[in-house]
Structure formats: C-alpha cells, structure tokens
SEROTI-974785 format. One record per residue (C-alpha): residue in one letter; x, y, z. Coordinates in pm, whole numbers, padded with zeros to 5 digits, always signed. Example, Ala and Ser with C-alpha at 12.3 -4.5 7.8 and 13.67 -1.06 7.14 Angstrom:
<kepas>
A+01230-00450+00780
S+01367-00106+00714
</kepas>
This chain:
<kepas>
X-02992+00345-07631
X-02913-00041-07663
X-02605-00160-07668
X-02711-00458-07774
X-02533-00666-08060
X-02197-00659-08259
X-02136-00364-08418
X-01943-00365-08701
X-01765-00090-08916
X-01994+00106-09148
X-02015-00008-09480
X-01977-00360-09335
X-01551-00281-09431
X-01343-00587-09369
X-01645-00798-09222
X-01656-01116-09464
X-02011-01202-09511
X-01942-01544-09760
X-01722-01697-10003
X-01686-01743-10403
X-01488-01970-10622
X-01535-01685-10904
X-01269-01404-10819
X-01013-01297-10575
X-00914-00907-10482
X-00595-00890-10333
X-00602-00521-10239
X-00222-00491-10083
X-00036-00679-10382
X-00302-00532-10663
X-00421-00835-10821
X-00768-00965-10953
X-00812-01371-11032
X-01137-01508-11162
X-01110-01876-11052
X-00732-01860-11038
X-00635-01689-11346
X-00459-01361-11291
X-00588-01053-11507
X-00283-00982-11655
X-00294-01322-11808
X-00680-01308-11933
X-00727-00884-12042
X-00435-00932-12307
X-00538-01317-12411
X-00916-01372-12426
X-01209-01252-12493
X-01540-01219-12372
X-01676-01519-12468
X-01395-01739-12310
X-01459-01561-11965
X-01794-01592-11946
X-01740-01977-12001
X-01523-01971-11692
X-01724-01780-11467
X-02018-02006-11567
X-01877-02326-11624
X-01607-02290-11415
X-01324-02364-11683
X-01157-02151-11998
X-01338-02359-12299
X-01201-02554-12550
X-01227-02463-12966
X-01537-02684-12968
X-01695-02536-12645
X-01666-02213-12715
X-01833-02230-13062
X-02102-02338-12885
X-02101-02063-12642
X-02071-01820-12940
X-02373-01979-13079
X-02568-01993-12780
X-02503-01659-12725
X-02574-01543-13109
X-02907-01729-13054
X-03031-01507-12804
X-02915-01181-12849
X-03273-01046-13029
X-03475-00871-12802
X-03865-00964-12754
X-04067-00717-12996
X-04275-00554-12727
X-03952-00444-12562
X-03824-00280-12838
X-04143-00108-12892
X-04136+00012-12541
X-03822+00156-12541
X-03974+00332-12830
X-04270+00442-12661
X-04058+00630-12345
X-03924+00990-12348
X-03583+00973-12520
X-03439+01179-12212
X-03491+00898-12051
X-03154+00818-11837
X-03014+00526-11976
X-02956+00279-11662
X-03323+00376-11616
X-03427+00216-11904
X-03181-00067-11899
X-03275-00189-11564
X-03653-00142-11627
X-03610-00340-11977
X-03384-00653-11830
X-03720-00653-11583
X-03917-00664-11875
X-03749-00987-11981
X-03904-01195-11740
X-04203-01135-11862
X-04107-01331-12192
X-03955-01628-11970
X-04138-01927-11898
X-04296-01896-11507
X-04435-02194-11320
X-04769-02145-11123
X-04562-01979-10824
X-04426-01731-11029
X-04061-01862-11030
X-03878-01870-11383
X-03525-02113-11436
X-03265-01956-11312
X-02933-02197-11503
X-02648-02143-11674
X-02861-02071-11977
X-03104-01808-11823
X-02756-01641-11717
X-02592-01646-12064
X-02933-01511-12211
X-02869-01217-12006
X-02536-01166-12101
X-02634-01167-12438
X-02944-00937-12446
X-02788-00659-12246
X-02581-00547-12505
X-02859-00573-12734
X-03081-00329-12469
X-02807-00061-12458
X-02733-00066-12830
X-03083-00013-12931
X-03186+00268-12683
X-02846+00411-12787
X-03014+00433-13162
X-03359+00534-13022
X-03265+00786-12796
X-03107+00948-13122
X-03408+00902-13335
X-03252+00574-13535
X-03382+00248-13560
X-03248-00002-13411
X-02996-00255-13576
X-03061-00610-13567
X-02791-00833-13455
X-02537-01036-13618
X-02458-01398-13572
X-02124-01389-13699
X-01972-01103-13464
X-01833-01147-13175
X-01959-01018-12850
X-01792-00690-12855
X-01782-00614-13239
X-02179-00679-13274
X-02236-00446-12975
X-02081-00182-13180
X-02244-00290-13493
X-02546-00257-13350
X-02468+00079-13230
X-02349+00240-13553
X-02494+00011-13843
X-02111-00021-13937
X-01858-00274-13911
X-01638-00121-13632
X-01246-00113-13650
X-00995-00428-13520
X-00881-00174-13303
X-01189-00050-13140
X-01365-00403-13101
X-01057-00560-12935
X-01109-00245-12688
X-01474-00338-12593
X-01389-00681-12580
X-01098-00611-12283
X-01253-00356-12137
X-01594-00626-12067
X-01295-00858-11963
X-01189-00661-11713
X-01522-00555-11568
X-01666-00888-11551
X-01650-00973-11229
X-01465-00800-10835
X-01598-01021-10620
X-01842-00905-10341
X-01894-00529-10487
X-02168-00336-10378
X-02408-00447-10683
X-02290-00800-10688
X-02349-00860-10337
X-02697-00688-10431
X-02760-00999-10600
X-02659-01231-10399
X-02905-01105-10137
X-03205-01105-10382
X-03094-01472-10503
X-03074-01586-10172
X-03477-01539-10086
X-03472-01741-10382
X-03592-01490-10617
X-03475-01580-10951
X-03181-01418-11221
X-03421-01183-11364
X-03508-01008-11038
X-03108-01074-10923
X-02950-00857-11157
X-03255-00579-11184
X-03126-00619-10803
X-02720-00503-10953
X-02846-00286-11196
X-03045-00070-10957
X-02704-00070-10731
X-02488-00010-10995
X-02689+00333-11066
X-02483+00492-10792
X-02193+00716-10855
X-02027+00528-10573
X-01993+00268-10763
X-02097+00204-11159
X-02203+00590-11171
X-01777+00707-11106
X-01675+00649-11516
X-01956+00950-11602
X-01838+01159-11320
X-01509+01097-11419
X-01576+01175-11776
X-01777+01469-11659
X-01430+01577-11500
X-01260+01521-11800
X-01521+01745-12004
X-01446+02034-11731
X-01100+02022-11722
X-01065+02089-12199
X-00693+02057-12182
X-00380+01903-12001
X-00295+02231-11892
X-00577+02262-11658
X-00577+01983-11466
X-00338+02076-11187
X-00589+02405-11120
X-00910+02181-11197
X-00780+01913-10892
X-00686+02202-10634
X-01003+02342-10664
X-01199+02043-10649
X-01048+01970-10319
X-01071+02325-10228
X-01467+02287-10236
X-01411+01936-10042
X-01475+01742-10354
X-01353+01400-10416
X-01187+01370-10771
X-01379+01062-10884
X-01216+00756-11082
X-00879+00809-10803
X-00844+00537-10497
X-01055+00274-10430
X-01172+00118-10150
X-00983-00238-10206
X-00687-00147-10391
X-00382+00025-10155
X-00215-00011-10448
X-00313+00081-10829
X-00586-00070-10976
X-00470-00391-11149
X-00784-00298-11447
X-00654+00068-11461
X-00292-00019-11658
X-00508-00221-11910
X-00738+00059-11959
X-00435+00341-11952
X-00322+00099-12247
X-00614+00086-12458
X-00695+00443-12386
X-00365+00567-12530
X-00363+00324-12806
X-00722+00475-12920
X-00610+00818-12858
X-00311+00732-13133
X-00558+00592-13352
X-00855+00836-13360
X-00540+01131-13378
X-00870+01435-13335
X-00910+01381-12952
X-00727+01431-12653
X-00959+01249-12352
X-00610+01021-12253
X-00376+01326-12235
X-00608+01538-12014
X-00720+01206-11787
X-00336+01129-11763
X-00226+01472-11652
X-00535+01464-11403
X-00402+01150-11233
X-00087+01316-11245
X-00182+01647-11124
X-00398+01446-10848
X-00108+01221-10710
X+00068+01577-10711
X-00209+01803-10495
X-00274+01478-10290
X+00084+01423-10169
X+00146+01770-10070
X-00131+01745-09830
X-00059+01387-09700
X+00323+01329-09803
X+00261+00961-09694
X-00033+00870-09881
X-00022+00841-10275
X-00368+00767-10422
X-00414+00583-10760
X-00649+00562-11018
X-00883+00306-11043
X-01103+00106-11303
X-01339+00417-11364
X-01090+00622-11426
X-00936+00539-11745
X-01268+00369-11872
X-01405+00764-11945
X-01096+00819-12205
X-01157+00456-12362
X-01553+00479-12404
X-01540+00831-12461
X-01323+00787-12786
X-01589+00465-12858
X-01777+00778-12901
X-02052+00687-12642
X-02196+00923-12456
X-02099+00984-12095
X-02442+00924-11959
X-02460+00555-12101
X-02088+00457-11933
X-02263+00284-11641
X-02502+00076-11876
X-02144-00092-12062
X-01979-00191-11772
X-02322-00357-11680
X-02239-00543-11984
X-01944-00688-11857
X-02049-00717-11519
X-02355-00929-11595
X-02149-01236-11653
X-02047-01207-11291
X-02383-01129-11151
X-02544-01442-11305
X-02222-01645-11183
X-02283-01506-10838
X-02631-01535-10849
X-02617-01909-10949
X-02284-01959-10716
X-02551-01832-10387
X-02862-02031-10526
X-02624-02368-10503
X-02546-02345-10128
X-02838-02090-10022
X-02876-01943-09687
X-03134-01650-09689
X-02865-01291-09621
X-03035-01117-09331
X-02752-00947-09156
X-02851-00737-08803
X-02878-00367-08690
X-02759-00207-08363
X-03026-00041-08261
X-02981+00326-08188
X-03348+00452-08134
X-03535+00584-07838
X-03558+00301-07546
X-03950+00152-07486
X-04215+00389-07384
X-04604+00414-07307
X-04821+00379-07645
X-04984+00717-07666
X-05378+00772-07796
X-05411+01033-08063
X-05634+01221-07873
X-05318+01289-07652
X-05073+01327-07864
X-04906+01693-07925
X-04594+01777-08116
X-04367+01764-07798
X-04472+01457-07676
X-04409+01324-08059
X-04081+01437-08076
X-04172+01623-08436
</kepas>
C-alpha cells in the first residue's frame, strides 16, 4: 500500500481549501457574517432582496438600488414556456429536488451560448437564478397537485410572490415576513458541502447554470439540505410533546442520529436556529390548530436530556434544519419540498460563490492517498480465473 502523499482527515475537516469575502462561520462563539454583517443584525432587519445585493454587489443597497434590484428581479421571475410544459409532462410523484435541479438545467437551454457552448455567467445570470427558482418550486408545487400554475407578480416581494404563486392568494404579513427571514438566513455558510460543489464546477470554468445544478444535486443529501424533511419526518412520528422523550431514546437505541441536532461547525447553538425557534413559535400562535413548535421544542429538549445522560460533558444543539420543519411545515408545504426552499435562499450564495471562484480561478483538483493493491503483471484474459482476479 503507498504511503505516499498527505493525508488529511476524512471529510477534508479543518483542511482550508480557499477563501471568500461572502461569509464567516465562527463555530466556537456561534456567529454567521456575510461580508461583515452579523446575522443577528440582518434576519430581524432586511430582507431578501437587500442580501442578495450584498452578496452580489458586495454592499447593503441604497432606496434607489434596491428598486432596481426588485425590478430586475420582478423582470425575470417567468419561467420559459417549454419548462412549464415539462414539468407538466413528468409523473407528479416526481421528487421535488428532482425536478428542480433538472428544470434550473433546463434554463440554460433558453440562455444565450457562444459557439463553445459557454453562456454569461455575471451578476445578472446570478440574480436570474435567484429569481426563477422560486418560480420552479411554486409551480411544480401547483402541478404536482393538479393546479395550474400562478403567474407571478411584479409588485410582491420576493417572499410574498413565492407564496402567491403557491396558493393563488395574497399570503398573511405574518407568514411572508417568515419566508423572507427564513431565505435570509439560509442564504449563504460559507464552504458547505453544496457550495463548495460549485465552486469546483465553476472553477473548470463551467458556467452558473451547470454551477448550481452542481449545489442542487449536493444539496439532495440528507446530510445536508435533505436534514429539514428528516427532521419533519421526526416530528410527524413523534404526534405530541409527550412522546418525544420515548421517540429520542429509541432512536438512539437503534443507533439513529436524531436529525436537525449538532452540526458539524457550530460547538455551540446554531446562530440561524434562535431566529427560526422565533418565527416557529410566533406561527404556531398565529395558525392556533397546530402544534409542530411544541413537539420540535420538547424533542430538542428531550434530546439535550437522553444525550447528556450518556455523555454528561457534551450538550448537543439544534441546528438550522431543525426548527425550519416547524416553520415550513405551518407554511403548509409539504415535507418532501423543504430541501427545494432552502435552495431558494441558498442560490444567492451559490451564484456569489460561483462568480467569487470565476474572478481569481484556479481549477480545484485536490489528491487521493492511494490505498489499492501495489503494481503487478498485466494478465491476458485467456489466463485470467476468479482467484487470480481477486473477484
């Protein structure tokens, strides 16, 4: 076996592979900037709009640039016909990061190509794909349910035409100011498993399009994007406060993790998960028939319980998944389409990222230790038998 090369821990933890102007995890203190500004400043203050400006542009906008944003963004939303119509033409148990990924592919095909193949990847390609994602998931919301789509609406926000377009109705204050944190918060983590996905498909120079198909396909995993549905699923298990102390000892019983608690940055709670614990319990008061934020706050509770009593020195917290299944589940989406919002709000980062590595590109090609057989004799297949194979 060669020994050959650095080896480095598993899951490349603790090896920094680049830098980024767009956001900073500081796991030990529990805090998330983008470009300086501390979350606790930007979930309660802006919105959507204002933080893609500053992940793009690299600046919070003024009145008059963000109107323009807003417009840009307005002007682009409306997805290309034969999308729509092939959404429409797939099985409508079709998963739904399936068909978002496969349809934010599809929008190349609509973009301008030179005769290599390459489209622009800019500022504007980025902010078209912050616009149109919303627009994907809201319309195979509709179709997977048998409704037509709903066409979008200049004069909504980000957030409130997402839901618009979801339910045909003008949604509460309460419940767009809920999307609109909640994409706030998810924007951007700085090298996460999907975003760094797309920083190594930008830099062989492949453009946004194929970049974020790149996230999206990464995001799928319930490692990662996939943990808000599991945690929901949880959620759905447990029916009641009162079984959520039983529900965690016999996850861990059967070696489970319980999904949406620790993460692998934060040794302390999730900065996201107090903004979500706040919007979660503020929806819970207003929708008054559900009870999603009692039973996920007597599972973290019940969790930190079980937990301690096996490793007295170790508390574990919840993290961003974990009180995004109360808050989208009383959105009233389904569990299965969690995943697909949070690529809404993650997209902003993506493109930023995307552009950020396509500025000062070096290709990502990172090394192996190899830990196969040593060199041996080529053998003819006239020669060959299943021992000397190995199979």
């Amino acid at each position: 076996m060669s020994t050959t090369g650095l080896v480095v821990d598993r899951g490349l933890e603790g090896v920094v592979v680049g830098s980024t102007v767009l956001s900073n995890v500081e796991g030990t203190i529990g805090r998330l900037t983008y470009r300086g500004y501390d979350m606790d400043d930007l979930a309660p203050n802006v919105s959507f709009e204002e933080v893609v400006h500053l992940l793009l542009y690299g600046h919070l906008p003024t009145r008059d640039e963000l109107d323009a944003l807003k417009h840009e963004l307005a002007s682009r939303r409306a997805l290309p016909e034969p999308l729509v119509a092939a959404m429409q033409s797939v099985p409508k148990t079709a998963w739904p990061m399936d068909v978002l990924r496969t349809i934010v592919s599809g929008l190349a095909l609509f973009s301008p190509a030179n005769n290599k193949g390459e489209h622009v990847s800019d500022i504007h390609a980025a902010i078209e794909l912050v616009a149109k994602m919303t627009t994907i998931l809201a319309s195979w919301d509709r179709i997977r349910r048998g409704l037509e789509p709903v066409e979008p609406r200049a004069d909504l926000s980000h957030a409130a035409n997402f839901l618009y377009m979801r339910t045909g109705k003008m949604p509460a204050q309460i419940e767009e100011a809920a999307v609109n944190t909640y994409l706030v918060l998810l924007a951007d983590h700085s090298y996460n498993a999907s975003t760094f996905a797309a920083r190594v498909t930008a830099s062989t120079r492949a453009d946004l399009y194929a970049s974020v198909t790149s996230a999206l396909a990464t995001l799928n995993g319930d490692l990662h994007g996939g943990a808000a549905s599991a945690s929901y699923n949880n959620l759905v298990a447990i029916g009641s406060p009162a079984r959520a102390e039983a529900f965690v000892r016999d996850e861990l019983a059967k070696g489970h993790r319980i999904m949406g608690m620790g993460h692998r940055e934060y040794r302390v709670r999730d900065p996201r998960a107090r903004h979500l614990e706040a919007i979660a319990q503020k929806l819970s008061n207003y929708r008054g028939d559900t009870n999603w934020y009692a039973i996920a706050r007597s599972l973290e509770d019940a969790s930190n319980k079980v937990l301690q009593e096996a490793k007295p020195d170790r508390k574990i917290y919840a993290n961003v998944d974990f009180y995004t299944a109360p808050v989208l589940a009383d959105l009233g989406l389904p569990g299965d389409e969690f995943t697909c919002l949070f690529a809404c709000g993650r997209v902003a980062g993506w493109g930023a990222h995307a552009l950020e590595q396509l500025h000062d590109n070096r290709l990502i090609r990172p090394q192996a230790t190899y830990t196969g057989p040593p060199p041996g004799p080529f053998i003819p297949i006239e020669q060959r038998s299943v021992a000397l194979t190995g199979t």
